[in-house]
Backbone as a ProteinNet text record, in pm:
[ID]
protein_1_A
[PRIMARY]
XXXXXXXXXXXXXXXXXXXXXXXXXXXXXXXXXXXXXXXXXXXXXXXXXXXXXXXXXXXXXXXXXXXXXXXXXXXXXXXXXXXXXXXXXXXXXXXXXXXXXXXXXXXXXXXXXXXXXXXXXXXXXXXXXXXXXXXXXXXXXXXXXXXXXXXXXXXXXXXXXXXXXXXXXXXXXXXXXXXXXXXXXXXXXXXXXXXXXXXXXXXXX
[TERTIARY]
6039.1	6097.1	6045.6	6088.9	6035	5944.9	5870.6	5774.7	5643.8	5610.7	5480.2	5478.1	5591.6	5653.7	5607.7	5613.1	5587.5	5758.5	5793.3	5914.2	5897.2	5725.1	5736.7	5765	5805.7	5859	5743.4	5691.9	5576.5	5415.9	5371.7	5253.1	5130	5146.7	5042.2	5031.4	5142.8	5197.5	5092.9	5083.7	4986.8	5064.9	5002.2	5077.6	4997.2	5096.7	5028.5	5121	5005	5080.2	4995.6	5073.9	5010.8	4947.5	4849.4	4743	4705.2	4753.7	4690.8	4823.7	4889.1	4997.4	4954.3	4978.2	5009.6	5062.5	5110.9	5228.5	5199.2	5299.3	5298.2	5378.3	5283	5347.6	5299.7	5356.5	5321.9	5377.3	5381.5	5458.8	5621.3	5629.1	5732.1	5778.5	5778.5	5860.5	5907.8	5897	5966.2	5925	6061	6054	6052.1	6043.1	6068.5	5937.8	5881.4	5769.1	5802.6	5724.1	5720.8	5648.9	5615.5	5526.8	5403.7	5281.7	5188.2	5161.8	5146.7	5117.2	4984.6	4852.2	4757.1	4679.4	4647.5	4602.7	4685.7	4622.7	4689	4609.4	4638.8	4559.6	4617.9	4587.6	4624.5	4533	4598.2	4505.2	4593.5	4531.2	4567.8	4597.6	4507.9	4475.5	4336.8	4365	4294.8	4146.4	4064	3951.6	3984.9	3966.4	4012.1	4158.8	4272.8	4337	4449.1	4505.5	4650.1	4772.9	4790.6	4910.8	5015.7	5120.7	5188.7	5257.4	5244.7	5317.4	5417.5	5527.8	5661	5649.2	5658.2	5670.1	5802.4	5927	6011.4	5983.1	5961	5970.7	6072.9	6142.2	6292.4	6282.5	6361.3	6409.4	6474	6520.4	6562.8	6708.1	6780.8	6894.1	6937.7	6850	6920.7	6840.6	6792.6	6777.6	6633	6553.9	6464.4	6349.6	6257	6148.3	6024.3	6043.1	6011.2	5854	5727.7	5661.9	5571.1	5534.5	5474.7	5317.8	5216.5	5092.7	5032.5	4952.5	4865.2	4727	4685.8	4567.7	4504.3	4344.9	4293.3	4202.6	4270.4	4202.2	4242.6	4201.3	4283.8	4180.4	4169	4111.2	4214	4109.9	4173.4	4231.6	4322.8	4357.8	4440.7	4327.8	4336.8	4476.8	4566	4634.6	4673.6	4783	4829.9	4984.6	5031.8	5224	5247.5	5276.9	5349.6	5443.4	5575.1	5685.7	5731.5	5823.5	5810.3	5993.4	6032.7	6160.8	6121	6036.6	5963.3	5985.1	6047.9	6090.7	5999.6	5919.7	5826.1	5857.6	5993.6	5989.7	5971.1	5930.9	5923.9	5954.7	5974.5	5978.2	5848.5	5794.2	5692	5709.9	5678.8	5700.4	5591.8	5588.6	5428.6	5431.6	5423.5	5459.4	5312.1	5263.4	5181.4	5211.3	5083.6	5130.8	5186	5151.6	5164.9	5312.8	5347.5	5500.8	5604.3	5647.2	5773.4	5921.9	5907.9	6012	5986.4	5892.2	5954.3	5945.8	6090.1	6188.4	6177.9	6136.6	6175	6296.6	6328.3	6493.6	6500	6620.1	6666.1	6673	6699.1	6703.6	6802.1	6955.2	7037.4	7029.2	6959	6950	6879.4	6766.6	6697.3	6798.4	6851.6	6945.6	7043.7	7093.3	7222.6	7103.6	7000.2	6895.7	6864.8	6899.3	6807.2	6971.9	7087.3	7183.7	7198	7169.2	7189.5	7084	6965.3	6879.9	6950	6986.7	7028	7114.4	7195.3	7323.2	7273.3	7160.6	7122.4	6989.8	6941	6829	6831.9	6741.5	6755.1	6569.4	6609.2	6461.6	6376.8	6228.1	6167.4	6010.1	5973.8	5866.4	5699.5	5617.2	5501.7	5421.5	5311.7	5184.7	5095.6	5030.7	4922.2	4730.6	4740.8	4616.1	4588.9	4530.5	4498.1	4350.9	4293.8	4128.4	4163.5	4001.8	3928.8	3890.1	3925.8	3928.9	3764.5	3691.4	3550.6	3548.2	3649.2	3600	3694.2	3757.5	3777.5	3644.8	3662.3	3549.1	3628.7	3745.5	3791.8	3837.3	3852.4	3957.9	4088.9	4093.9	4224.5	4182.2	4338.8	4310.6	4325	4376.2	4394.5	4523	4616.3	4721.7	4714.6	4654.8	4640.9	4698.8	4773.2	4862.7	4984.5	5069.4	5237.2	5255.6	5374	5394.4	5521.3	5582.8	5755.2	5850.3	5968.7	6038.2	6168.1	6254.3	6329.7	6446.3	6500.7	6565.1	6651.5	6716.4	6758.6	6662	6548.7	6438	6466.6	6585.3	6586.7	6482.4	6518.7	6470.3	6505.8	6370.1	6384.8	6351.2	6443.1	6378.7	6319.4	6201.2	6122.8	6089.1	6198.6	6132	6011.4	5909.3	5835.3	5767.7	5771	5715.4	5613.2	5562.1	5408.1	5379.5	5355	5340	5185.1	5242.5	5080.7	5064.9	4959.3	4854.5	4953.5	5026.2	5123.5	5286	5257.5	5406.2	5501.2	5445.7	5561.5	5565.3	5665.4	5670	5643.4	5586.3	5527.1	5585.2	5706.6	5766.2	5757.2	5703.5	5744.1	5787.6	5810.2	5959.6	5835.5	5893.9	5823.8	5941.9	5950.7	6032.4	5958	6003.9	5916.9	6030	5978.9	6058.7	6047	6110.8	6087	6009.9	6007.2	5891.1	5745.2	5654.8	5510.9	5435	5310	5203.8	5245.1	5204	5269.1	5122.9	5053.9	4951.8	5027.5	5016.7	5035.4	4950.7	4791.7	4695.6	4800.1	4822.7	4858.8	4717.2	4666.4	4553.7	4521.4	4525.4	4547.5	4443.5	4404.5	4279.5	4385.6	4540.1	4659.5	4725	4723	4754	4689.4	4791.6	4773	4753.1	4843.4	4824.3	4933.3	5072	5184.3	5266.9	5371	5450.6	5594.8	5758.2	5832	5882	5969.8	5998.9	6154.6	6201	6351.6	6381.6	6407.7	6459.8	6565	6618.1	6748.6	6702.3	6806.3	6846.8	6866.6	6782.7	6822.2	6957.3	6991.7	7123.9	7140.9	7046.5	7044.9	7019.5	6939.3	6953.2	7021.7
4982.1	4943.6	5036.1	5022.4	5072.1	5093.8	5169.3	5107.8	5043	5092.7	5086	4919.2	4892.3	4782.5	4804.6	4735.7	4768.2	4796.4	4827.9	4878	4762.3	4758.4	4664.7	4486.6	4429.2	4292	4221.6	4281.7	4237.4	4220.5	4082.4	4143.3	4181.5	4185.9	4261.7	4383.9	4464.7	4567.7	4667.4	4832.4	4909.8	4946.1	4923.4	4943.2	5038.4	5093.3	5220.4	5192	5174.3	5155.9	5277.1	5359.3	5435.2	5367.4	5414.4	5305.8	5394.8	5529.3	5566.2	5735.4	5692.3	5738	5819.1	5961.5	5978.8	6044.4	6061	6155.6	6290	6374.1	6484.9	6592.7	6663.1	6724.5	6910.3	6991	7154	7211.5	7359.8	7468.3	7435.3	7415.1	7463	7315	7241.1	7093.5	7120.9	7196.1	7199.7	7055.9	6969	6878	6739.1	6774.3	6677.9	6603.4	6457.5	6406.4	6401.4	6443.7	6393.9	6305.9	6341.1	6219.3	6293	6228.1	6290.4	6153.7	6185	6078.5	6097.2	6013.3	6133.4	6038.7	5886.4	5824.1	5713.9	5683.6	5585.3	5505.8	5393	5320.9	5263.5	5309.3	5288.4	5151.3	5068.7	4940.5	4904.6	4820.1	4683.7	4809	4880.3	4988	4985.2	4949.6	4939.7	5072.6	5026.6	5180.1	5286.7	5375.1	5454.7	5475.4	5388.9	5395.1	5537.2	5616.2	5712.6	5668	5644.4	5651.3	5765.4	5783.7	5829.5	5761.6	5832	5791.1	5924.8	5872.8	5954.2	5825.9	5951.4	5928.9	6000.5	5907.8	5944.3	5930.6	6073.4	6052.8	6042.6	5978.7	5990.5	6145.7	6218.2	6285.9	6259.5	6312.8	6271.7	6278.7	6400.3	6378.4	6328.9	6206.4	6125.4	6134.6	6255.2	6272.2	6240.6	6272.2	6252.9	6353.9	6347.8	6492.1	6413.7	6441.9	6374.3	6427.3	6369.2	6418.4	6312.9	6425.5	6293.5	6348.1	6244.4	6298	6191.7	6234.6	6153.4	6120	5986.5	5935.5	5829.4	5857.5	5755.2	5650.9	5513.7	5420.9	5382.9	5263.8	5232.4	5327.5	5308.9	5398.1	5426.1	5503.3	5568.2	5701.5	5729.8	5840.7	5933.5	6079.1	6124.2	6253.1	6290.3	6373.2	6411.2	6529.7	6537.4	6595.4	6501.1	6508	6536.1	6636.7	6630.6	6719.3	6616.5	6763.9	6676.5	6800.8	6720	6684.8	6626.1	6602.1	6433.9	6386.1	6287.5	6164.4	6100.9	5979.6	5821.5	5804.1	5771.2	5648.8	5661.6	5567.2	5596.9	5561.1	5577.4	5533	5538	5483.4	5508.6	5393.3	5439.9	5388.2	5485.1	5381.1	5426.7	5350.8	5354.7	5341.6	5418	5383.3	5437	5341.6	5330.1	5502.7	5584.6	5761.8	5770.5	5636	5542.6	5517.9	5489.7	5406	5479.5	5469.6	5592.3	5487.5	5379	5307.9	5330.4	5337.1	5345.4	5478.7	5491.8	5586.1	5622.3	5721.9	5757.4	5730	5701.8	5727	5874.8	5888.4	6043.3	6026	6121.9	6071.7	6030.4	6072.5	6000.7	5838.9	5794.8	5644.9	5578.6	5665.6	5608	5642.1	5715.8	5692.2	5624.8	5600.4	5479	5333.5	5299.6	5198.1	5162.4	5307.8	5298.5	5297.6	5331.9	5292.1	5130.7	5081.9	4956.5	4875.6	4877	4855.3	4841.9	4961.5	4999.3	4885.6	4869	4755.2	4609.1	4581.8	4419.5	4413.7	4529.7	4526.2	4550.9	4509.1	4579.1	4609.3	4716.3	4736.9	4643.9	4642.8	4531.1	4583.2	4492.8	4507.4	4431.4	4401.7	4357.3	4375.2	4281.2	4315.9	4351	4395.3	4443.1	4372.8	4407.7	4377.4	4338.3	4211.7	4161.4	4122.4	4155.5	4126.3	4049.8	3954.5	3932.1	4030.2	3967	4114.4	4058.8	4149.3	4127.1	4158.7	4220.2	4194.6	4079	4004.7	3867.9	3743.9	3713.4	3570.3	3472	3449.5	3323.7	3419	3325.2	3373.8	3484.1	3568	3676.5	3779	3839.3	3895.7	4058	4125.3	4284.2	4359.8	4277.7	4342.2	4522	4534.4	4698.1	4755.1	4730.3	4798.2	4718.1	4770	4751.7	4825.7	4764	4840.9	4790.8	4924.4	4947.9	5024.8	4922.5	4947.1	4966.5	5111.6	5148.6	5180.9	5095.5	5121.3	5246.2	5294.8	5452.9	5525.9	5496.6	5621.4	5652.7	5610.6	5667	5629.9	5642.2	5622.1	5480.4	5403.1	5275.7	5217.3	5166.1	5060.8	4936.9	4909.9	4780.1	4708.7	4603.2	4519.8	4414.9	4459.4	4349.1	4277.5	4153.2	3984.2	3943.8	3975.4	3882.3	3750.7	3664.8	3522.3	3514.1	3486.4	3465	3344.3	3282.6	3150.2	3049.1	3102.5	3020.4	2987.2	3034.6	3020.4	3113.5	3235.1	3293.6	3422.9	3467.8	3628.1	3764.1	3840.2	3952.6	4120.2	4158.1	4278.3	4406.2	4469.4	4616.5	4656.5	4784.1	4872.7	4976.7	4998.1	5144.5	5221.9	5290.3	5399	5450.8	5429.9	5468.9	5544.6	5678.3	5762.9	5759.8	5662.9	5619.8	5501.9	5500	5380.3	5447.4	5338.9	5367.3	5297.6	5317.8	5272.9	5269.5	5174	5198.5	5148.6	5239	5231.8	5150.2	4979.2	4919.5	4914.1	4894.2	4869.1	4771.9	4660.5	4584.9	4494.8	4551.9	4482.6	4406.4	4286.2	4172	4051	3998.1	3862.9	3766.8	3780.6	3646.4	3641.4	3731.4	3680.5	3552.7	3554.7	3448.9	3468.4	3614.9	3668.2	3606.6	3525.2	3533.6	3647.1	3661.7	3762	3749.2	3818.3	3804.9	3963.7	3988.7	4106.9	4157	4239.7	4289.8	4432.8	4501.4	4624.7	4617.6	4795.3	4827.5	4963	5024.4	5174.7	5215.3	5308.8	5375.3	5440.1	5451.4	5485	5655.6	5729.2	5861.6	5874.1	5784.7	5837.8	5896.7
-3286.9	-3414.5	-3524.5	-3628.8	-3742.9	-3806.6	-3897.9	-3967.8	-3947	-3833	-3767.9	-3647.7	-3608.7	-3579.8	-3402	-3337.7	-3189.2	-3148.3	-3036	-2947.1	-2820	-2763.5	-2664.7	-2664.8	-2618.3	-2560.8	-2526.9	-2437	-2354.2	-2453	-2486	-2574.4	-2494.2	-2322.6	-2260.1	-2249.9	-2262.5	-2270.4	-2349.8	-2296.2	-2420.1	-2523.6	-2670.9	-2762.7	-2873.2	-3000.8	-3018.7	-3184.9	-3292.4	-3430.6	-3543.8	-3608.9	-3694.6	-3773	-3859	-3926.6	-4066.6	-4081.2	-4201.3	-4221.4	-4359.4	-4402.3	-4529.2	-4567.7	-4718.3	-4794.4	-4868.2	-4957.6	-4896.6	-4849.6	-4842.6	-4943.7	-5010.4	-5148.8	-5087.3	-5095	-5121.8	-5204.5	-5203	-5279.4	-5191.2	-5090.6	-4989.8	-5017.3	-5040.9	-5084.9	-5199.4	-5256.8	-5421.5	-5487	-5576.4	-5555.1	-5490.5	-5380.1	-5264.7	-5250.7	-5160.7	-5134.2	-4988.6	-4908.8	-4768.3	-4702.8	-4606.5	-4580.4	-4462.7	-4488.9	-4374.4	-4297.8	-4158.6	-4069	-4011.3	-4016.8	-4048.9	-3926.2	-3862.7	-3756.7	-3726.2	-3589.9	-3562	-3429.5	-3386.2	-3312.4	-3180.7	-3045.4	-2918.6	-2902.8	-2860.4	-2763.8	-2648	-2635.6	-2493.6	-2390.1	-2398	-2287.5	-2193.5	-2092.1	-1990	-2029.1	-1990.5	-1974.5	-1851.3	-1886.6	-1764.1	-1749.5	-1800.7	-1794.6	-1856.7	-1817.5	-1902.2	-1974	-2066.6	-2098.5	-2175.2	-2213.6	-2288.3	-2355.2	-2500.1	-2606.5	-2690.5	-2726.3	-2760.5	-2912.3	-3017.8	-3122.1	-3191	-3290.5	-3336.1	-3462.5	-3556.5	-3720.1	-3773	-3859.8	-3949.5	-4029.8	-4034.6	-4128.7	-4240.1	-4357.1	-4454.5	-4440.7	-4339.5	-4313.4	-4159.4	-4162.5	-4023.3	-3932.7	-3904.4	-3771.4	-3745.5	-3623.2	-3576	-3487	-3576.7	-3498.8	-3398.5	-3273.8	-3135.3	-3090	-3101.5	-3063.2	-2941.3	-2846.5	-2702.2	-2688.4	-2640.2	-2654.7	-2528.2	-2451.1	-2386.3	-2406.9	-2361	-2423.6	-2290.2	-2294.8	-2203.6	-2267.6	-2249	-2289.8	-2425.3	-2477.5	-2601.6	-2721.6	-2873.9	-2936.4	-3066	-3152.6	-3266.2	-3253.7	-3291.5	-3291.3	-3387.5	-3383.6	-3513.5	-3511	-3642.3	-3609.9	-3708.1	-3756.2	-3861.6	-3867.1	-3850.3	-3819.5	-3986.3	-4030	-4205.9	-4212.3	-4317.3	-4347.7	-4470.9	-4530.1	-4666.4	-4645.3	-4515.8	-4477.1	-4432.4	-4395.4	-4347.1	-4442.9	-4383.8	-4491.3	-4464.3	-4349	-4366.1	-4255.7	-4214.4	-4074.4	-3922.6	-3846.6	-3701.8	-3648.3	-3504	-3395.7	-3310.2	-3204.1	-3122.4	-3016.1	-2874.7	-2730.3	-2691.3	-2603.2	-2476.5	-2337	-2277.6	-2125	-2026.9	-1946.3	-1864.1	-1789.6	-1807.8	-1685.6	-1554.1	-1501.2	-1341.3	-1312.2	-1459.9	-1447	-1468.1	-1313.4	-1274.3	-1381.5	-1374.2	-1417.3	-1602.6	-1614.8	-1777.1	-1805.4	-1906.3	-1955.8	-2124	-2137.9	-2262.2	-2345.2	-2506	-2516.4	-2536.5	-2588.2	-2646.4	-2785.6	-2822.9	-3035.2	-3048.5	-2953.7	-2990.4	-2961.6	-2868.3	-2858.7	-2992.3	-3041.7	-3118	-3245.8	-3288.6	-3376.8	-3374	-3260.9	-3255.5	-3311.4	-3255.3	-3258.7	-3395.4	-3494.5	-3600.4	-3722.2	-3630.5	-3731.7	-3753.9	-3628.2	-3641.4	-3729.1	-3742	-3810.7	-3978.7	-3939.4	-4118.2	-4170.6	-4072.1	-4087.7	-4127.8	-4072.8	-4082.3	-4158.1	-4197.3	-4295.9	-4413	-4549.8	-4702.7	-4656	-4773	-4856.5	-4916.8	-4877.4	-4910.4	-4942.4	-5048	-5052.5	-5058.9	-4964.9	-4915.7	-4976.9	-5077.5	-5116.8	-5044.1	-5013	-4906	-4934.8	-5063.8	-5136.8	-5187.5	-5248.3	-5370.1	-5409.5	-5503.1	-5487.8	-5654.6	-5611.4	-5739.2	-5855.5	-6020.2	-6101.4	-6153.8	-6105.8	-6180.1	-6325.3	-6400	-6542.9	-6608.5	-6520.2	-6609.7	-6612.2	-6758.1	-6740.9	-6697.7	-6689.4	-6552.2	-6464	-6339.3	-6227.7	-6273.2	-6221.3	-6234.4	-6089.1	-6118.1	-5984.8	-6027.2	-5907.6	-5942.1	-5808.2	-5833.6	-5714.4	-5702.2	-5599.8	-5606.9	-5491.1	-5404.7	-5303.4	-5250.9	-5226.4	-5121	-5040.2	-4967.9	-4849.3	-4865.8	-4843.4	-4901.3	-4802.3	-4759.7	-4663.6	-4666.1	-4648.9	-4700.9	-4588.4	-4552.2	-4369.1	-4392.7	-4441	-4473	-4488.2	-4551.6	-4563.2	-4710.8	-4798.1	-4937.6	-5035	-5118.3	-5253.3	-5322.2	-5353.8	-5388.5	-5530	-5589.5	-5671.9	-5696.4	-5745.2	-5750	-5866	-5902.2	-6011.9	-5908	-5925.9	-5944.8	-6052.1	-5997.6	-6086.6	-6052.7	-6155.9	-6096.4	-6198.9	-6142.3	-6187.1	-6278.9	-6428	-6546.6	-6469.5	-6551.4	-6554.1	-6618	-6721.3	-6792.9	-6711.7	-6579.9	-6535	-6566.3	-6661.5	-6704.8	-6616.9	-6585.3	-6519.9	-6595.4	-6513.9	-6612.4	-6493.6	-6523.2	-6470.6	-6494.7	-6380.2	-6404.7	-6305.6	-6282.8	-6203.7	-6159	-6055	-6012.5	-5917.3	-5892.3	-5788.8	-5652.2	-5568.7	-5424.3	-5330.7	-5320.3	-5212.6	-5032.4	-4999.4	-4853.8	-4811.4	-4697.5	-4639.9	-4614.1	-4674.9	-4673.1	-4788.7	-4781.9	-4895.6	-5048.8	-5117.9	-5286.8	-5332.2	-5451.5	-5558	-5671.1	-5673.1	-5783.4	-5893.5	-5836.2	-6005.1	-6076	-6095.2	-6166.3	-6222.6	-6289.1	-6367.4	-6437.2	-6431.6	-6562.4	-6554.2	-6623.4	-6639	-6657.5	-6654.7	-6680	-6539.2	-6407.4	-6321.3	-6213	-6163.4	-6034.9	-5919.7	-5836.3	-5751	-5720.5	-5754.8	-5691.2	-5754.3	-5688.2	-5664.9	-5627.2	-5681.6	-5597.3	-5617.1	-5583.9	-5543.2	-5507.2	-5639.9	-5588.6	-5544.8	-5468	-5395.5	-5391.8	-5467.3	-5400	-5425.8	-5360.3	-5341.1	-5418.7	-5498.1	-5618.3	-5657.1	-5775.6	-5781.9	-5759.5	-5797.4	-5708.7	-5580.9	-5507.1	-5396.3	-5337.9
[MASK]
+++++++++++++++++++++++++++++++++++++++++++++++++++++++++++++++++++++++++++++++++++++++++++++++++++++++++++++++++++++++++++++++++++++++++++++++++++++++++++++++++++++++++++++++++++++++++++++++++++++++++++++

């Protein structure tokens, strides 16, 4: 699936989710943001055990850049996949080295897989973080990260609401290019730490 999502059915199954994402900016992106894919984490892997894993990145126009790597035993694992075409979704499979029966897809499967996605999903967006704000003298909080999901990979808009002490809503907008991590800092001694949240597709995209 998507978005750091598992592919397997089975929850005994070895499974393999990226764990650490971040803007990819150069000279050679112009204005563009890409994306760097920088670790990620193998488990429910036997010791001793081989597996392979086939990783699908989204491109910005559709398509999909395919990379396969082998690994023994479950573990962290370090790497650095970046292009500034990288829109920040994946696909990931895992198949036992042993197992003549499991099959890779092709990109075209995973793009037929990932049109459909597109069809029954919107853009959404997940708080990730919320801490205690140590310079309030009452309770307040400090919403400081999201995680923003963009099933095209475009360019998103976000009114978010965050709920005062008084019940009242307190909005701002931000813009996020693809799926991945969002730096809110929403800093206030009047929140609550609720939240709701509207996404759409920017009108340039």
């Amino acid at each position: 699936m998507l978005a750091g999502l598992q592919t397997q059915a089975q929850e005994d199954e070895p499974k393999f989710r990226i764990t650490h994402t971040a803007p990819y900016t150069t000279g050679s992106c112009g204005a563009e943001t890409g994306v760097q894919f920088l670790k990620g984490y193998l488990y429910k892997v036997e010791a001793g055990q081989w597996v392979e894993v086939m990783l699908f990145f989204q491109r910005k126009d559709g398509s999909f850049q395919k990379f396969h790597f082998e690994h023994q035993g479950s573990g962290v694992i370090s790497f650095n996949y970046a292009d500034c075409k990288y829109t920040g979704n994946y696909y990931v499979f895992v198949c036992n080295a042993n197992d003549d029966d499991c099959k890779f897809p092709t990109e075209a499967q995973v793009i037929e897989k990932h049109q459909q996605t597109i069809s029954t999903q919107q853009p959404h967006l997940k708080v990730t973080r919320i801490i205690p704000n140590p310079k309030c003298p009452e309770e307040g909080v400090i919403i400081e990260t999201g995680f923003v999901y963009s099933p095209t990979g475009g360019k998103v808009e976000i009114n978010l609401f965050v709920e005062k002490k008084d019940k009242s809503w307190r909005k701002q907008l931000f813009v996020h290019q693809g799926t991945g991590l969002i730096k809110l800092d929403i800093n206030d001694c009047n929140l609550t730490g609720k939240y709701k949240a509207v996404v759409t597709y920017a009108s340039n995209n």
